[in-house]
C-alpha positions in Angstrom: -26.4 27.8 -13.5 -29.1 25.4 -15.1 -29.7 22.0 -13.7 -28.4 21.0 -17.0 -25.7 22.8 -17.0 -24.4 21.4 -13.7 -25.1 17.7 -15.1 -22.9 18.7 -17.6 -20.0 20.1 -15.2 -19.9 17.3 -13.0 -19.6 15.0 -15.3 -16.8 13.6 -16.3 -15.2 15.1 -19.5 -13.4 17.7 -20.1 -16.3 20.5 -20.2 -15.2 23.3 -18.9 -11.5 22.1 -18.4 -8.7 24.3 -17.1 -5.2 23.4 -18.0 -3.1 22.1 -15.0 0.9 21.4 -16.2 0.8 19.7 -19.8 -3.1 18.4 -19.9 -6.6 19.7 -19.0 -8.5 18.4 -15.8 -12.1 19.1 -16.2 -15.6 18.1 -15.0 -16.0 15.8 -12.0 -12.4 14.8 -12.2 -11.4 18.3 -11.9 -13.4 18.7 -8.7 -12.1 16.0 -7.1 -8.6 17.0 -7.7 -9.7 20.5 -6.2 -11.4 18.7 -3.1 -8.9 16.4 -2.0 -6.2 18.8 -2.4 -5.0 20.2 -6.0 -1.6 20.6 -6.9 -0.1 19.9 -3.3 -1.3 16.6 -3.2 -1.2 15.6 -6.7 1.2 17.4 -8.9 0.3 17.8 -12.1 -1.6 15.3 -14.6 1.2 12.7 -16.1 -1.7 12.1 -19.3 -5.0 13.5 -20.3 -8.6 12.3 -19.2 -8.6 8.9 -20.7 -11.4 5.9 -21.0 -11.5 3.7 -18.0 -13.3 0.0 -17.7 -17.4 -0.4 -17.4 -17.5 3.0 -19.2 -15.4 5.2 -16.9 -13.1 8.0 -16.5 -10.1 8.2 -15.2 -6.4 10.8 -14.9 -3.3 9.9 -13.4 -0.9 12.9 -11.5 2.9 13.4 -11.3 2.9 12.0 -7.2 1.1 8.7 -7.7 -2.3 9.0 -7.5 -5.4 8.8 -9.9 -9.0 9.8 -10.0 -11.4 7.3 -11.0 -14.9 8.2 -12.5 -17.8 6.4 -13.0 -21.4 7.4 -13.6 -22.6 4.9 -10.8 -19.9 5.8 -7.9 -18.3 9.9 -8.9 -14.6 10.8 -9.1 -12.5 9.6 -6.6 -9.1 9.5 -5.5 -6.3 6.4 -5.3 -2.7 6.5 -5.0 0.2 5.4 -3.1 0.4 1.4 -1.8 -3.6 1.2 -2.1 -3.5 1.8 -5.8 -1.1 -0.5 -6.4 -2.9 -3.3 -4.5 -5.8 -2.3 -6.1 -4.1 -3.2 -9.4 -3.0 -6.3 -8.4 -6.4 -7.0 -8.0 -7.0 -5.9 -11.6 -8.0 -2.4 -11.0 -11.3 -1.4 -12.1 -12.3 -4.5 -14.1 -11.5 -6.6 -10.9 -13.2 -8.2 -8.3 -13.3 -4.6 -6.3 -14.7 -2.5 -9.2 -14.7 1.2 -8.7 -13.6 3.2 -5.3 -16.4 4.2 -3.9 -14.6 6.9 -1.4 -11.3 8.9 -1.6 -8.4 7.9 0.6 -8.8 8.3 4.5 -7.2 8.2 7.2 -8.3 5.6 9.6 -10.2 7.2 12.7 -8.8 5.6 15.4 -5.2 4.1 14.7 -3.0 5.7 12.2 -3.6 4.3 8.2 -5.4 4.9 5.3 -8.4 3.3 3.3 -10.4 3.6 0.5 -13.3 1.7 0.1 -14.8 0.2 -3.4 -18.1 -1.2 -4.6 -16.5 -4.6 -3.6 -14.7 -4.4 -1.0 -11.9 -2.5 1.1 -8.0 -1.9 0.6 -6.8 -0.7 4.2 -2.9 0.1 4.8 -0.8 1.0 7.7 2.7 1.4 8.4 3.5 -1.9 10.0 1.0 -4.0 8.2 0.8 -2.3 4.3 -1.8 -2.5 1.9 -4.8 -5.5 2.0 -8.1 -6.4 0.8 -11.0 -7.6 2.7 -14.7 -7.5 1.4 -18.0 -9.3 2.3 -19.1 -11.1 5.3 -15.2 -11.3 6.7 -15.1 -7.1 6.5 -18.8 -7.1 8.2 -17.4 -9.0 10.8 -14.3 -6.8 11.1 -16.7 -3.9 11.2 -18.5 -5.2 14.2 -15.7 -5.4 16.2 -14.5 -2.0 15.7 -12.5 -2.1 12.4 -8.7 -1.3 13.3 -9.6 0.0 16.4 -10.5 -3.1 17.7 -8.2 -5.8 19.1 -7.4 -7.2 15.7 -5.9 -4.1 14.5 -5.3 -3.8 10.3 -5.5 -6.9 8.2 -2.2 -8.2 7.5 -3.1 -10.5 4.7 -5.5 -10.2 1.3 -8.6 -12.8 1.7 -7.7 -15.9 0.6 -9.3 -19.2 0.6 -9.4 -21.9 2.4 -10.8 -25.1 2.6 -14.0 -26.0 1.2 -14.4 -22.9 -0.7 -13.8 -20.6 2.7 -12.0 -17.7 3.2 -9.9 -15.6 5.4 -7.6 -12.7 6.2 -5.4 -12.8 9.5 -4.9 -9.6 11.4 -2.4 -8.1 13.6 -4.0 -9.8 16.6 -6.5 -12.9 15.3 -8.0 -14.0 12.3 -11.7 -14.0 10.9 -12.6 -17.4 9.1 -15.6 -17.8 6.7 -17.7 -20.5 5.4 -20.8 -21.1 3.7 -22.7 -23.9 6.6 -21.1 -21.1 9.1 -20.8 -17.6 8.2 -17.5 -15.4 9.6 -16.6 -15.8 13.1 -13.6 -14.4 15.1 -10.2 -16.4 16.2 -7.8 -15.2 18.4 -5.8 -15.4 21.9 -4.9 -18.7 23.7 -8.6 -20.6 21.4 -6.8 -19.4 18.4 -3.6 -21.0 19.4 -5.2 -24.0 20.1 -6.7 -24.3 17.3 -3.8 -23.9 15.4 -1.9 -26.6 16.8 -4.8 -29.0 15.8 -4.3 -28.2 12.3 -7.3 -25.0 12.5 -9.7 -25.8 9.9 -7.6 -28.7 8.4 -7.8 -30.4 11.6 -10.6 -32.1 13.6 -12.3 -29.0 14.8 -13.0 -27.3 11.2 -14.3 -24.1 10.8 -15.5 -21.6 14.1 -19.0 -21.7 14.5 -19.6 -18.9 17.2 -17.2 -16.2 17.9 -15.6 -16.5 21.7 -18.0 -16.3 24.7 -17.4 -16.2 28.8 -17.7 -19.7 29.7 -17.8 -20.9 33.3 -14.9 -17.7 34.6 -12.8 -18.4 31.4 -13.9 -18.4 27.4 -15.2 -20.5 25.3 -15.3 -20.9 21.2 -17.2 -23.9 19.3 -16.5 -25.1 16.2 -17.4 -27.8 13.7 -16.1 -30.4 15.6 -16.4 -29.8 19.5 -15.7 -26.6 21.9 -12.2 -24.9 22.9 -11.9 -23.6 26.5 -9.5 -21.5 28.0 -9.2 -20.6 31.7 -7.0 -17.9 33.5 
């Protein structure tokens, strides 16, 4: 096959189309239906290749789940409780834009993911589907993701004061503001500085993450230090 004539294969359209149930799945849509599963996973296509936001692409199947094209990010798969987050968020046209990966599993405790060009949508069992994006997701990231001792998120980012923002976890919370970037809260600081009022209160926002300090830990903040000792 010509270089041209792959262009033309993979991209989305229906070039080359095969009919699947009542409508044809073709191009790069069509190869990730193939990829991530075919019929078992999807079912049959519920309406034909139809235009998406931004000038995309995109097919929805009998058992809940879309592909999503783009030029910029490919064909890629949504569905279940992470699509429907997604679309609270405005789908395609939101603040997340276009997936960017298929839906995972999570590597280390069971979920699922998929990421977008603005952000993430992560799920599990006991927590459900949530965004987090920028700096706060960065943060997550260092630590580990879920496998790390704040497990999934178990809220959306939100904001909070003086245009900061949040998501709480399963065990802590990352907090993020302009004057000092995202930091970690959690065990007996966190508790602490939630009975002060957290960042309403005299403390503010975190301004390191926790640290050993003199055989115990230590966090600082706007507005003085937290200690804890065993």
């Amino acid at each position: 096959m010509t270089t041209a004539g792959l262009a033309l294969l993979l991209t989305a359209g229906t070039a080359a189309a095969r009919p699947i149930g009542p409508f044809d799945v073709g191009g790069a849509i069509e190869v990730e239906y193939d990829q991530a599963g075919g019929g078992g996973v999807f079912g049959d296509p519920v309406i034909p290749e139809s235009d998406a936001g931004r000038g995309g692409k995109y097919q929805a199947f009998e058992r809940n789940a879309s592909i999503y094209w783009h030029p910029s990010t490919g064909a890629h798969q949504i569905g279940g409780a992470i699509r429907d987050k997604w679309g609270n968020f405005g789908f395609e046209n939101g603040l997340l834009g276009y997936p960017v990966t298929r839906e995972e599993s999570t590597p280390s405790k069971p979920g699922r993911y998929n990421h977008f060009q603005g952000g993430s949508i992560y799920w599990s069992i006991g927590t459900d589907a949530h965004q987090i994006g920028g700096a706060i997701r960065d943060k997550w990231g260092s630590y580990g993701w879920e496998n790390s001792p704040l497990g999934f998120p178990i809220t959306d980012e939100a904001p909070a004061k003086n245009n900061g923002r949040y998501n709480l976890f399963n065990d802590g919370a990352i907090y993020w503001s302009g004057p000092t970037g995202a930091h970690v809260v959690w065990g007996a600081i966190r508790t602490t500085w939630e009975a002060r009022a957290g960042v309403n209160g005299g403390y503010g926002y975190p301004t390191s993450d926790e640290y050993d300090y003199q055989g115990g830990k230590a966090q600082d903040f706007q507005g003085g230090r937290i200690t804890w000792h065993p």
